[in-house]
Biotite code that builds the C-alpha atoms (Angstrom):
import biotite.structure as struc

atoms = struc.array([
    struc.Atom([12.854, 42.320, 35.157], chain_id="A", res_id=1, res_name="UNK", atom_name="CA", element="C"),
    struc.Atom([13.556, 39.609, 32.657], chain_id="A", res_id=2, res_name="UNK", atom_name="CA", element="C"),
    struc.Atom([10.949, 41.037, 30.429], chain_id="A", res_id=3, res_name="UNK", atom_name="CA", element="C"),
    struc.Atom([11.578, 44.798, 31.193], chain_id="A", res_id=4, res_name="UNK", atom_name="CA", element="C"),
    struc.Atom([15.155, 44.256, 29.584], chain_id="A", res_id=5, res_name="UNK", atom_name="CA", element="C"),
    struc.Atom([14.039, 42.391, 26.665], chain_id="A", res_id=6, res_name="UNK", atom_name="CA", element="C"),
    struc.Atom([11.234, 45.272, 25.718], chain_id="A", res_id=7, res_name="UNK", atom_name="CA", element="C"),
    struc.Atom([14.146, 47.862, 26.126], chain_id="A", res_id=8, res_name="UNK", atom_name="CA", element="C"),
    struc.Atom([15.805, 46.065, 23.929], chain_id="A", res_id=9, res_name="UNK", atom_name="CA", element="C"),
    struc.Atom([13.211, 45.457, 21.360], chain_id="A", res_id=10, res_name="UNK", atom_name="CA", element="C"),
    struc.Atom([12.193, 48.760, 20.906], chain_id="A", res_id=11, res_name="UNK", atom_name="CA", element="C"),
    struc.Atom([14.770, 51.241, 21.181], chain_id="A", res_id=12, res_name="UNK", atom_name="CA", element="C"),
    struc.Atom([13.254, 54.679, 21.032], chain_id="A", res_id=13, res_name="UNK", atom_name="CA", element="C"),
    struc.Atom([15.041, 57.247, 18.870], chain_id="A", res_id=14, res_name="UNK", atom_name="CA", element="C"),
    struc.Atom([14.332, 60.842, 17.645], chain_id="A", res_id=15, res_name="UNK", atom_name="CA", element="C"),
    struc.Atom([16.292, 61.172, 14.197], chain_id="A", res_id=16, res_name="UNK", atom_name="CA", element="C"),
    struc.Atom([18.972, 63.689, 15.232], chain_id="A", res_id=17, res_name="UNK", atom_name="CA", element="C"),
    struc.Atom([20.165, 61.489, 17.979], chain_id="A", res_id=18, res_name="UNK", atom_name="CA", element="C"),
    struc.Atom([21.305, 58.028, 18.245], chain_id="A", res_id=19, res_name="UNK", atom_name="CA", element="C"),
    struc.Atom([18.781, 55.634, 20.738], chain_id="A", res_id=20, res_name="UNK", atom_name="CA", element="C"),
    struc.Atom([20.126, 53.814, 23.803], chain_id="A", res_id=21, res_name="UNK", atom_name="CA", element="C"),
    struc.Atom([22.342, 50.137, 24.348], chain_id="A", res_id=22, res_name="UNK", atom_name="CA", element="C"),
    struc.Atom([25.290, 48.855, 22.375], chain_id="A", res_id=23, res_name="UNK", atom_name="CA", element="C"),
    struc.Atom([26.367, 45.893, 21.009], chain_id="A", res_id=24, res_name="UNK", atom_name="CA", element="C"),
    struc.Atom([30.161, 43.753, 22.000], chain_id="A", res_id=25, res_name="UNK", atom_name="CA", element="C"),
    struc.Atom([31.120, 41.986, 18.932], chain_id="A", res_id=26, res_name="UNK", atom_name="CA", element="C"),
    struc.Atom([33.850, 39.160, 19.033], chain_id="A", res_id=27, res_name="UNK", atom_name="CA", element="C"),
    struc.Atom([34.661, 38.018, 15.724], chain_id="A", res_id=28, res_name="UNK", atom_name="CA", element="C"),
    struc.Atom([36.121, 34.746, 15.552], chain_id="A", res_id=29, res_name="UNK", atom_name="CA", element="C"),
    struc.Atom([36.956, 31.684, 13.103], chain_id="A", res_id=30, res_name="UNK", atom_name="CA", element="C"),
    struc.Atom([35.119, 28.607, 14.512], chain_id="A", res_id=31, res_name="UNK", atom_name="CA", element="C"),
    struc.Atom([36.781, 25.271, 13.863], chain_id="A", res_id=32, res_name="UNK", atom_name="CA", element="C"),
    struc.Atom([33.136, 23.725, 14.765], chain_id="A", res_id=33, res_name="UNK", atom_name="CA", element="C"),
    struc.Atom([30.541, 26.212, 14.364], chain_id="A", res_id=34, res_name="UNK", atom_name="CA", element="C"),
    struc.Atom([27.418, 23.807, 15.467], chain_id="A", res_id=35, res_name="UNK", atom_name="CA", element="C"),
    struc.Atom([29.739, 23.056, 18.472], chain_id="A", res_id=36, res_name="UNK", atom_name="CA", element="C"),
    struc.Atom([30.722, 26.314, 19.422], chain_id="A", res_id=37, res_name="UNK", atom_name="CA", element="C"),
    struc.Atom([27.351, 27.210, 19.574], chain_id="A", res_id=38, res_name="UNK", atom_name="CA", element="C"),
    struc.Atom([26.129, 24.658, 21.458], chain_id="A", res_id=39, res_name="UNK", atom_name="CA", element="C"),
    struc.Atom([29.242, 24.975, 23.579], chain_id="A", res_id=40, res_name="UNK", atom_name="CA", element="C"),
    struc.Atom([27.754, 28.657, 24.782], chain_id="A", res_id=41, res_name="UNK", atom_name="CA", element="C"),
    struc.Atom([24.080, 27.452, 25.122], chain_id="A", res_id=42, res_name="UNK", atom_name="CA", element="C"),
    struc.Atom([24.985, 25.376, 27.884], chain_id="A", res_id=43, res_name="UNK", atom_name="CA", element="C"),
    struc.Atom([27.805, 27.477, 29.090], chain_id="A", res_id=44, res_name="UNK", atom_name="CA", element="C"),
    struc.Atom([26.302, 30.748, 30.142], chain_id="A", res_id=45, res_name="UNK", atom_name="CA", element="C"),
    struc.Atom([28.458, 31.719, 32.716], chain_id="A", res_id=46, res_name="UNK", atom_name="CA", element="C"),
    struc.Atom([30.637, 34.176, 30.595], chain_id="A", res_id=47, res_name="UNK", atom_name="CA", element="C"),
    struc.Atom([27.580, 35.802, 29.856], chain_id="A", res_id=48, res_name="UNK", atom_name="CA", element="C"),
    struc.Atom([26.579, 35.798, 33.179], chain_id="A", res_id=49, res_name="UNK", atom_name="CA", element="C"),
    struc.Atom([29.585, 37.547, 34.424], chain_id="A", res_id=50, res_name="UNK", atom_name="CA", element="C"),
    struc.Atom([29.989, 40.559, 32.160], chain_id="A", res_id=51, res_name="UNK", atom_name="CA", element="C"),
    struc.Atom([25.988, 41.218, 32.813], chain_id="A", res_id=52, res_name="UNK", atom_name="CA", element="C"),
    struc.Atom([24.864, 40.462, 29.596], chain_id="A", res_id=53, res_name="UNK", atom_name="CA", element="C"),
    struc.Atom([21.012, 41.214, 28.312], chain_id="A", res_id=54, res_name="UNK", atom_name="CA", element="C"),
    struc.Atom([20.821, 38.995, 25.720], chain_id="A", res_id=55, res_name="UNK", atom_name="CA", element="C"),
    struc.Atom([23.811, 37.698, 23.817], chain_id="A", res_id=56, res_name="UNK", atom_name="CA", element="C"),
    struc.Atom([23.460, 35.682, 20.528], chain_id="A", res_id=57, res_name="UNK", atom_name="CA", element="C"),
    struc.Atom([25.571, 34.771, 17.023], chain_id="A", res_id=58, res_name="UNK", atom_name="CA", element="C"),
    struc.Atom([26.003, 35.439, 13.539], chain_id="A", res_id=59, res_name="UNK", atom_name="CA", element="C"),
    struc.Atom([28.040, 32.987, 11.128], chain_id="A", res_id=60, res_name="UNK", atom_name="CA", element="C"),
    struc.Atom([28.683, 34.412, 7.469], chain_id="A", res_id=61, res_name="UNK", atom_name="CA", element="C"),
    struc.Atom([26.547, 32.404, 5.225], chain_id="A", res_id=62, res_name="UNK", atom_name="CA", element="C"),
    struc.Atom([27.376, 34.176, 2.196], chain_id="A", res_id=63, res_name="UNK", atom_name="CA", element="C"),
    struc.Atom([30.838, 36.318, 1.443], chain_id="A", res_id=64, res_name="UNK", atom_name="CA", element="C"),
    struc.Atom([32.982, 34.283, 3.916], chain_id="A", res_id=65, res_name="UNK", atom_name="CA", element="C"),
    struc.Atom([36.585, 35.793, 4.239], chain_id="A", res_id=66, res_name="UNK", atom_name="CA", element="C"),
    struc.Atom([37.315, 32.328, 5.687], chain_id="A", res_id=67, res_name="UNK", atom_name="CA", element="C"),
    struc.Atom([35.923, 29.371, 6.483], chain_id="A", res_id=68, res_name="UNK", atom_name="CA", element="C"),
    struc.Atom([34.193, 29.289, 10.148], chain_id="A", res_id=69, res_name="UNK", atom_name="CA", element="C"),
    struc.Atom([33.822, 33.126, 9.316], chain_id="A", res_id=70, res_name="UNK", atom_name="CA", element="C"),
    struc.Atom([31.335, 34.104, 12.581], chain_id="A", res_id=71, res_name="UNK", atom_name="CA", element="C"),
    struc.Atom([30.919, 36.791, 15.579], chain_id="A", res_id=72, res_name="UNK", atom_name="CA", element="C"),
    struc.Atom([29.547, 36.464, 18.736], chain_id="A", res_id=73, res_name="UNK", atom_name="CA", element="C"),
    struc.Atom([27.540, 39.868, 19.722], chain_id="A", res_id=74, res_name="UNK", atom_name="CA", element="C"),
    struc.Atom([26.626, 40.831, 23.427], chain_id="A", res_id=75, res_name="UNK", atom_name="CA", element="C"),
    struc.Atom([23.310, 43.200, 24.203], chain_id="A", res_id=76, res_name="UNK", atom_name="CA", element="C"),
    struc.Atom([23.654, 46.294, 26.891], chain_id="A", res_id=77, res_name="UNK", atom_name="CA", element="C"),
    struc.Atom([21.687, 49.157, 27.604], chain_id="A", res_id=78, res_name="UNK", atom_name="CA", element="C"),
    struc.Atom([24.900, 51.812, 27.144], chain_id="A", res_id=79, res_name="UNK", atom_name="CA", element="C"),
    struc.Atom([28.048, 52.362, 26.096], chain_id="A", res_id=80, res_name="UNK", atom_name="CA", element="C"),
    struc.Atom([29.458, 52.480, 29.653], chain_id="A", res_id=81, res_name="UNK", atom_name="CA", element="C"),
    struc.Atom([27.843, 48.897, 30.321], chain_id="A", res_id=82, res_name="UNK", atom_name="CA", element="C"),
    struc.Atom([29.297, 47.676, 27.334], chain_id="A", res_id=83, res_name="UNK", atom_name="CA", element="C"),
    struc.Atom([32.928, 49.361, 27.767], chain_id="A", res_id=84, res_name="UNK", atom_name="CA", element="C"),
    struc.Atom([32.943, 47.616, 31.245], chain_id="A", res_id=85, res_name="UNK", atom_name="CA", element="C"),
    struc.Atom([31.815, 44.424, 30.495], chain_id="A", res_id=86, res_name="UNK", atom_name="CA", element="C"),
    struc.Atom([35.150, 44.715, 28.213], chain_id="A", res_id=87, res_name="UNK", atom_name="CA", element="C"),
    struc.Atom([36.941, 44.618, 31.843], chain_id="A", res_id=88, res_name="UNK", atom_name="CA", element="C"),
    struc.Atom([35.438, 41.692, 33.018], chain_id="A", res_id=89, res_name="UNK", atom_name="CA", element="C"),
    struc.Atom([36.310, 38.910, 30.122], chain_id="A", res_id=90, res_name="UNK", atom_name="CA", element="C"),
    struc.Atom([39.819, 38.783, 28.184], chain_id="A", res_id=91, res_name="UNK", atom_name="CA", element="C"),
    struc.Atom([38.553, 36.307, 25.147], chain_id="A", res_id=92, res_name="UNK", atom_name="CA", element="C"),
    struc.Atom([42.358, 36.178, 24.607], chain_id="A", res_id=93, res_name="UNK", atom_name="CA", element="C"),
    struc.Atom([43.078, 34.710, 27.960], chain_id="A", res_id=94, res_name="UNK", atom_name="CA", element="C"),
    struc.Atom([40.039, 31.972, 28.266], chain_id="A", res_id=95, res_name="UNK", atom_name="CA", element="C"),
    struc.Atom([39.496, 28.588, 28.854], chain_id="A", res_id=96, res_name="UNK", atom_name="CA", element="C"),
    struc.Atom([41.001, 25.461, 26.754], chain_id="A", res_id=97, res_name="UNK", atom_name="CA", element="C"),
    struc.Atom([37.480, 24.802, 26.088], chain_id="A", res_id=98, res_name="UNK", atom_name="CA", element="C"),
    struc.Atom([37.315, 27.957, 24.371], chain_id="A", res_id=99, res_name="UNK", atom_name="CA", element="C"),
    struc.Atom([40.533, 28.354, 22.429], chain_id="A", res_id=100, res_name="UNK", atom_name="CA", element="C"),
    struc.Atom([39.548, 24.396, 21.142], chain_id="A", res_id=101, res_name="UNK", atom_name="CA", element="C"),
    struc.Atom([36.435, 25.672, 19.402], chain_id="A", res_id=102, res_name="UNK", atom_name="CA", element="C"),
    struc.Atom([37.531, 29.215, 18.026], chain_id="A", res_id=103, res_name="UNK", atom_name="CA", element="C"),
    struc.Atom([40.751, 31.481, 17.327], chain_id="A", res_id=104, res_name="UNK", atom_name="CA", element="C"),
    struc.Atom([39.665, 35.095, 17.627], chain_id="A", res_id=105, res_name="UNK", atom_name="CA", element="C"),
    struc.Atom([40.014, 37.640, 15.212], chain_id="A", res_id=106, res_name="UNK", atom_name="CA", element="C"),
    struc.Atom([39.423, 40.731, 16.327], chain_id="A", res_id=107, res_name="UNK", atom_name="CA", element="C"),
    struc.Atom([36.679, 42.199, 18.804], chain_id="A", res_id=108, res_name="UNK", atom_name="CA", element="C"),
    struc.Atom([34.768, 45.936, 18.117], chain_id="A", res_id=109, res_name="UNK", atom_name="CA", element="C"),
    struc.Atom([31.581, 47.573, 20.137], chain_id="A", res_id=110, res_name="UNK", atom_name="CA", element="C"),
    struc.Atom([29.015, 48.672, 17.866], chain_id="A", res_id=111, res_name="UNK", atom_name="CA", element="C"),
    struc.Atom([26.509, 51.912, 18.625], chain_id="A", res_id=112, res_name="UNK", atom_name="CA", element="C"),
    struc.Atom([22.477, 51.701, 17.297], chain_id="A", res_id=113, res_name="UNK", atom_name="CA", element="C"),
    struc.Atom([22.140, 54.606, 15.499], chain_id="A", res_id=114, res_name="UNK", atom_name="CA", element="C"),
    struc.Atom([18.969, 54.185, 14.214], chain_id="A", res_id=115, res_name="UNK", atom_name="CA", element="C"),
    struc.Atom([15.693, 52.135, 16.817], chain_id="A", res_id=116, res_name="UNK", atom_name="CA", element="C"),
    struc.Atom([16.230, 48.558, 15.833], chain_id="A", res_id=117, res_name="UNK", atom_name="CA", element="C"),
    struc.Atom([14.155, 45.456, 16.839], chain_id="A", res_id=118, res_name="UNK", atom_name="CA", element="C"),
    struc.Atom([16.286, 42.438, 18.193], chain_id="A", res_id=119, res_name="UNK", atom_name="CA", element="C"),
    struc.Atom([14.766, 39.948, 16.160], chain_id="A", res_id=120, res_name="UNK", atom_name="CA", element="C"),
    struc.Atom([17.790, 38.185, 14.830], chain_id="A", res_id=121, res_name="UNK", atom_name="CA", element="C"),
    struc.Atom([16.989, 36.034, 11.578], chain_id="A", res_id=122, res_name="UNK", atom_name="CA", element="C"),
    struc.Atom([18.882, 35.883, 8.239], chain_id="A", res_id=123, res_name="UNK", atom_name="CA", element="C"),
    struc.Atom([20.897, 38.951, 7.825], chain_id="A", res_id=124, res_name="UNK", atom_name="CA", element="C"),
    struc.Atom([22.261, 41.113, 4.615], chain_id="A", res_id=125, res_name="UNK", atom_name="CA", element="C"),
    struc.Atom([25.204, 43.115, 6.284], chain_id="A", res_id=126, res_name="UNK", atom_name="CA", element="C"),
    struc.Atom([26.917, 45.794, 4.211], chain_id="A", res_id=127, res_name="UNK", atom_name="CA", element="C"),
    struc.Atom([29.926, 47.922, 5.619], chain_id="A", res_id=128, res_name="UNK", atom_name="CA", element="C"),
    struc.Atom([30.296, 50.863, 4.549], chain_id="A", res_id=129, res_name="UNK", atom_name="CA", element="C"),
    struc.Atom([31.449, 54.485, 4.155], chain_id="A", res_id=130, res_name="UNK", atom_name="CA", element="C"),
    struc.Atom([29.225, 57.275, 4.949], chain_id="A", res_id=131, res_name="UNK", atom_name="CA", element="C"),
    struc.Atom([28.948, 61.034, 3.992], chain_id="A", res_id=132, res_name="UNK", atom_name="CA", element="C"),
    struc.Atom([26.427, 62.011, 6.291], chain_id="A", res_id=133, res_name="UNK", atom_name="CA", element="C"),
    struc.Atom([24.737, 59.611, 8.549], chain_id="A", res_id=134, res_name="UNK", atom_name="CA", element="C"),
    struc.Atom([21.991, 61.421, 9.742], chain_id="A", res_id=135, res_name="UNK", atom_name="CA", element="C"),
    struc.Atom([20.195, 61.426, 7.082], chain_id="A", res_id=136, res_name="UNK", atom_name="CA", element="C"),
    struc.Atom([21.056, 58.089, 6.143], chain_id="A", res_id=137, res_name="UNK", atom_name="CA", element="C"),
    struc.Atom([19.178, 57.179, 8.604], chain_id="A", res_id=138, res_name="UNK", atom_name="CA", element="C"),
    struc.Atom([16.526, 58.855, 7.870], chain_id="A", res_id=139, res_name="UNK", atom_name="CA", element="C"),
    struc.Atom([16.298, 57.250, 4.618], chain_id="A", res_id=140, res_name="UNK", atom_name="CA", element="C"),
    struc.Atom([16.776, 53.680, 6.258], chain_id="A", res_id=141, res_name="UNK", atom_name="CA", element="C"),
    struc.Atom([14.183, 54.221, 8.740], chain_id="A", res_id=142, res_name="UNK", atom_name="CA", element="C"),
    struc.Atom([11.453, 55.235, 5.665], chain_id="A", res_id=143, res_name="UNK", atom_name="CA", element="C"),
    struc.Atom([12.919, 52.333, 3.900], chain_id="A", res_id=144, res_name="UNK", atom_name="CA", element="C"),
    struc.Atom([12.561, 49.746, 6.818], chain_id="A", res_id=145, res_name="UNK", atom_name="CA", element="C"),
    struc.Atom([8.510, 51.406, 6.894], chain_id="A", res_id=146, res_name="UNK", atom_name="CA", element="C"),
    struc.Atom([8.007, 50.972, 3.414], chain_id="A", res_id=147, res_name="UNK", atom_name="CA", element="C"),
    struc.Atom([9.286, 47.314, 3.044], chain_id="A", res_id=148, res_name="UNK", atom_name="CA", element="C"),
    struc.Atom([6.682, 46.854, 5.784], chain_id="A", res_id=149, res_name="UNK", atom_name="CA", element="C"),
    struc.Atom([4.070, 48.500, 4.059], chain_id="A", res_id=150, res_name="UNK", atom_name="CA", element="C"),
    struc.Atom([4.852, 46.498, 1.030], chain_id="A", res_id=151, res_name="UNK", atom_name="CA", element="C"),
    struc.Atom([4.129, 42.880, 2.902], chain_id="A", res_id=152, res_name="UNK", atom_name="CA", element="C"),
    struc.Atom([8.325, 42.492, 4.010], chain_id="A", res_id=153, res_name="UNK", atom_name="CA", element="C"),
    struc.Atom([9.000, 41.658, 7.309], chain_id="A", res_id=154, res_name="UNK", atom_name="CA", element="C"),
    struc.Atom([12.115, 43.235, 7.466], chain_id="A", res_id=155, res_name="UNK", atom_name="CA", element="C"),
    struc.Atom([14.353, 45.070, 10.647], chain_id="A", res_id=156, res_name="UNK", atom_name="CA", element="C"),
    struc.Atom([16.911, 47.535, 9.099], chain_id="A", res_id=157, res_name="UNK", atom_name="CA", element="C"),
    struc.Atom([19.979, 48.799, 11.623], chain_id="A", res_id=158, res_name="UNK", atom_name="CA", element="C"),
    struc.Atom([22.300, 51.186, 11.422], chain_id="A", res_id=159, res_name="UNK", atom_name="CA", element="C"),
    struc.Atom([25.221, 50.732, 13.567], chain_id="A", res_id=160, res_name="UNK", atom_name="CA", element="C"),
    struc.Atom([28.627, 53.013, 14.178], chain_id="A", res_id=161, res_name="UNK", atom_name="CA", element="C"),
    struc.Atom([31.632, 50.819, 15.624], chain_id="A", res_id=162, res_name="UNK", atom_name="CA", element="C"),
    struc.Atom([33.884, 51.865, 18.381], chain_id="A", res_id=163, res_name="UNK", atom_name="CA", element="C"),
    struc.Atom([37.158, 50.721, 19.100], chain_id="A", res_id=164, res_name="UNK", atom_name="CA", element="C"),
    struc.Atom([37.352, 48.747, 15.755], chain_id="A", res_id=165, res_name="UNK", atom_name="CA", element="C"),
    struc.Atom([40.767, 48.889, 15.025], chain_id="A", res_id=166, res_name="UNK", atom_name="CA", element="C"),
    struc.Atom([41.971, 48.446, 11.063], chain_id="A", res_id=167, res_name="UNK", atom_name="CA", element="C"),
    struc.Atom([38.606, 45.680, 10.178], chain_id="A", res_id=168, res_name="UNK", atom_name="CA", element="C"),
    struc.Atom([36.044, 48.511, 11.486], chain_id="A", res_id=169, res_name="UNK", atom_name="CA", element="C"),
    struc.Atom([37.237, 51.967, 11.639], chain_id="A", res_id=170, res_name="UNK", atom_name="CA", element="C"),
    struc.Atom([35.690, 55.241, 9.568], chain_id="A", res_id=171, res_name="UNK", atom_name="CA", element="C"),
    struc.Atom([32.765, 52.449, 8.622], chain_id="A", res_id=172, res_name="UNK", atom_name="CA", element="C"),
    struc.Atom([29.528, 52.280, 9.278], chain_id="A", res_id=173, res_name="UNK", atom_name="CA", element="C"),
    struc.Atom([27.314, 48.840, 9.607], chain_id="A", res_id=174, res_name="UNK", atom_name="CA", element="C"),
    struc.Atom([23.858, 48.603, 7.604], chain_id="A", res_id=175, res_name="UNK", atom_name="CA", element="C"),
    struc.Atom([22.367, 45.663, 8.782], chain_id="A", res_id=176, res_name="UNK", atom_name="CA", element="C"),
    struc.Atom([18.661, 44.102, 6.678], chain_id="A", res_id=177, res_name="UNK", atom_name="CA", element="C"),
    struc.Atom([17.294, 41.398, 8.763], chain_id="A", res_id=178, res_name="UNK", atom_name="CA", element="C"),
    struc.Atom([14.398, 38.815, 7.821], chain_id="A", res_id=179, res_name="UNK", atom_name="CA", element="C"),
    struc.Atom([12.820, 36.339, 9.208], chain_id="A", res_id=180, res_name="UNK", atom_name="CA", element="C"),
    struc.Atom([14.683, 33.513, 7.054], chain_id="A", res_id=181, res_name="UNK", atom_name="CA", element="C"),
    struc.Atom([16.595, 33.207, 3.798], chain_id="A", res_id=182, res_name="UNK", atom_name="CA", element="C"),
    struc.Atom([14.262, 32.771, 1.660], chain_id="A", res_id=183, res_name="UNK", atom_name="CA", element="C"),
    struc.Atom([12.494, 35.775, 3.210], chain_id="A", res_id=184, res_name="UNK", atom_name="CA", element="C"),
    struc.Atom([15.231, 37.483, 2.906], chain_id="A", res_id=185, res_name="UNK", atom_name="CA", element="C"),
    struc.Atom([15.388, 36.626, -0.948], chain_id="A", res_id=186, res_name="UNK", atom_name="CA", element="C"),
    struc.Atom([12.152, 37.361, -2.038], chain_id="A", res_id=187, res_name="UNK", atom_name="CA", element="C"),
    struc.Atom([12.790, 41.359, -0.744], chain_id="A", res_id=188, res_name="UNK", atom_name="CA", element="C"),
    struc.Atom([15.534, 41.432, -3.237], chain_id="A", res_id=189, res_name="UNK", atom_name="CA", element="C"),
    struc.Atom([13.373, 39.939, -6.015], chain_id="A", res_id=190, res_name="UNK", atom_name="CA", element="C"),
    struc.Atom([10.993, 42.738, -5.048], chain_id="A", res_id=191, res_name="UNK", atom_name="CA", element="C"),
    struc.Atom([13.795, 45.274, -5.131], chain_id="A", res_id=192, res_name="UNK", atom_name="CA", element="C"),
    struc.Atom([14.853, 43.693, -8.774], chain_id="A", res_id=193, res_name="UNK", atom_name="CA", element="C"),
    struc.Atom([11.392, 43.520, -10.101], chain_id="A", res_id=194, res_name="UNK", atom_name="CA", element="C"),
    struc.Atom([11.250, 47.652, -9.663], chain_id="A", res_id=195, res_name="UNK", atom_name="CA", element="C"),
    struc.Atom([9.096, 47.569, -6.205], chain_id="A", res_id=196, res_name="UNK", atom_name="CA", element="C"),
    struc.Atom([8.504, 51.401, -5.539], chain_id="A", res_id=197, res_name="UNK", atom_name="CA", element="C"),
    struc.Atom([10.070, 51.044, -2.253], chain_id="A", res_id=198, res_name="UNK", atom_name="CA", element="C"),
    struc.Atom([13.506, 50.540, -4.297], chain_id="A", res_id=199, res_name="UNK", atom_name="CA", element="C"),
    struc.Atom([13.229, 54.251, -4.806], chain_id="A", res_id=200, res_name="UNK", atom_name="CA", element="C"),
    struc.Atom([14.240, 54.967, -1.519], chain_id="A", res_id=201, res_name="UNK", atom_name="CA", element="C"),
    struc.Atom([16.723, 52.855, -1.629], chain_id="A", res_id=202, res_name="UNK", atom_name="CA", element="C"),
    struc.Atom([18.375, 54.528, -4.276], chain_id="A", res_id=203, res_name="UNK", atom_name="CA", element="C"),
    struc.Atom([17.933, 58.215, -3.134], chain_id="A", res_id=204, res_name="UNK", atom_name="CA", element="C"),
    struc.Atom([20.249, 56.559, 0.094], chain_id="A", res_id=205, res_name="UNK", atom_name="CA", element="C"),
    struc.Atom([23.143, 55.917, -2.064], chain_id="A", res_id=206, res_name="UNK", atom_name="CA", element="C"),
    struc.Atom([24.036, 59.679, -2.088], chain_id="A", res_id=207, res_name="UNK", atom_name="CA", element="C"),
    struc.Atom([24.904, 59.363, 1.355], chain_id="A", res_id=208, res_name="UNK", atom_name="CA", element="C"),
    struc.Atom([26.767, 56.717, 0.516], chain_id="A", res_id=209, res_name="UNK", atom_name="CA", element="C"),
    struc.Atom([30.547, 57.028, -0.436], chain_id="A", res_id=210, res_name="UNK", atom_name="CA", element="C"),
    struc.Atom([31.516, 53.886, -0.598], chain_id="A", res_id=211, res_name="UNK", atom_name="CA", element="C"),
    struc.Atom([30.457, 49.822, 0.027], chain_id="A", res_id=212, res_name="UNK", atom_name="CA", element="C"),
    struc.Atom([33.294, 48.137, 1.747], chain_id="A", res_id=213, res_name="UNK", atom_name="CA", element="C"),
    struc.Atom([31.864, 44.349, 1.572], chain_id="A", res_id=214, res_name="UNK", atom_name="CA", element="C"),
    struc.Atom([28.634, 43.074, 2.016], chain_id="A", res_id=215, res_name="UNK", atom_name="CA", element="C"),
    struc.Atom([28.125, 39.479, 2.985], chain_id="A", res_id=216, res_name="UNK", atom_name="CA", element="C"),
    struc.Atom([24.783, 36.964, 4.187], chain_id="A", res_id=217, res_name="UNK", atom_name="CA", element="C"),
    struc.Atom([24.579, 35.848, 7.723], chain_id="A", res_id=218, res_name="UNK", atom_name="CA", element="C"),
    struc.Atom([22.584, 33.352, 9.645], chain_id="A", res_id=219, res_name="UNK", atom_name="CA", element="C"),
    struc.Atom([22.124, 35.514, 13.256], chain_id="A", res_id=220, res_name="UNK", atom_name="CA", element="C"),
    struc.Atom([20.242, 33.574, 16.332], chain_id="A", res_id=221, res_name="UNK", atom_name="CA", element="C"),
    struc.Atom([19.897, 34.287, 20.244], chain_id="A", res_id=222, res_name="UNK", atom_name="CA", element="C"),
    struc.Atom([22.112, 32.086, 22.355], chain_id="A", res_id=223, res_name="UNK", atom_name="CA", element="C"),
    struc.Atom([21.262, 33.488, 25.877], chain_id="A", res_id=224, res_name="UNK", atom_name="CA", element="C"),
    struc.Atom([18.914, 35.984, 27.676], chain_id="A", res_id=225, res_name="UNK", atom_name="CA", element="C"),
    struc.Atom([19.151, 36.957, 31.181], chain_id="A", res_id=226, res_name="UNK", atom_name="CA", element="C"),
    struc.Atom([17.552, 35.742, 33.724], chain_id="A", res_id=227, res_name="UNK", atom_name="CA", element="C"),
])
């Protein structure tokens, strides 16, 4: 079973006019000790138990910070409705002292796949922004995401629609490049910069493209899988 949710995960089948299956909880928080509040959930797994998490993990804002501690904590389901009622099942408001020692929270969003996305977290280039038309922007990031592959980069590209994101998220969408480390991460830009011919199709994307909110670095890992 363990394995049956992780593949689901993993490869998320889409057909281009419709969005594929799961969503994402997002918690964003500011972390007084981010190594300890990470290693405070590795060994704590009981929240994650309870709302029926598939695979939960972390992101903390390398590059771009808004503040320091700058972070999110990002829960895996296979729909909406999962998601919505794992919502009902955990107040990160009304937690343990433990908790509330290691992080204030910000702000918490779900987040819809709107494009087949491999859970292979790593170091991520996250750009929100606004959107004219995201169909075919995703189109044009899922030929990108195959043509960086072609061209030797290991890179997962998602495209993800928030819900319930209050002032920080709504009428934005997320674009999300993932690598398999910084420096990996790096050397696609140089490509990109050096006039790669994949950098074509990212420019024929910005006409979809009304307007780029922020974009910052982040350093993403798994924290817990279920059993």
């Amino acid at each position: 079973m363990k394995n049956f949710r992780l593949a689901c995960l993993l490869a998320l089948s889409i057909n281009i006019m419709s969005a594929p299956e799961g969503a994402f909880n997002t918690l964003m928080v500011k972390a007084k000790d981010v190594n300890g509040y990470i290693n405070f959930m590795k060994e704590n797994p009981e929240v994650f138990k309870t709302i029926g998490s598939d695979v939960a993990g972390v992101c903390v804002t390398s590059l771009g910070n808004d503040y320091p501690g700058q972070m999110f904590v990002w829960n895996a389901f296979p729909s909406i409705e999962k998601a919505f009622a794992a919502s009902d099942l955990y107040d990160p408001m009304n937690t343990s002292s433990d908790f509330k020692q290691l992080r204030t929270v910000m702000y918490a969003a779900t987040f819809k796949p709107l494009k087949d996305f491999e859970l292979r977290p790593g170091s991520e280039r996250l750009w929100r922004i606004k959107l004219n038309n995201w169909q075919k922007y995703v189109e044009k990031m899922t030929e990108l995401e195959k043509a960086l592959n072609d061209a030797g980069h290991d890179i997962r590209i998602g495209v993800f629609s928030p819900i319930g994101g209050g002032s920080a998220e709504t009428g934005m969408f997320h674009l999300r490049a993932v690598g398999n480390s910084s420096a990996e991460t790096g050397a696609a830009i140089d490509d990109y910069f050096s006039g790669a011919s994949w950098g074509r199709v990212w420019d024929a994307s910005q006409e979809y493209v009304d307007e780029v909110v922020n974009e910052t670095l982040e350093n993403c890992q798994i924290v817990y899988t279920a059993e």
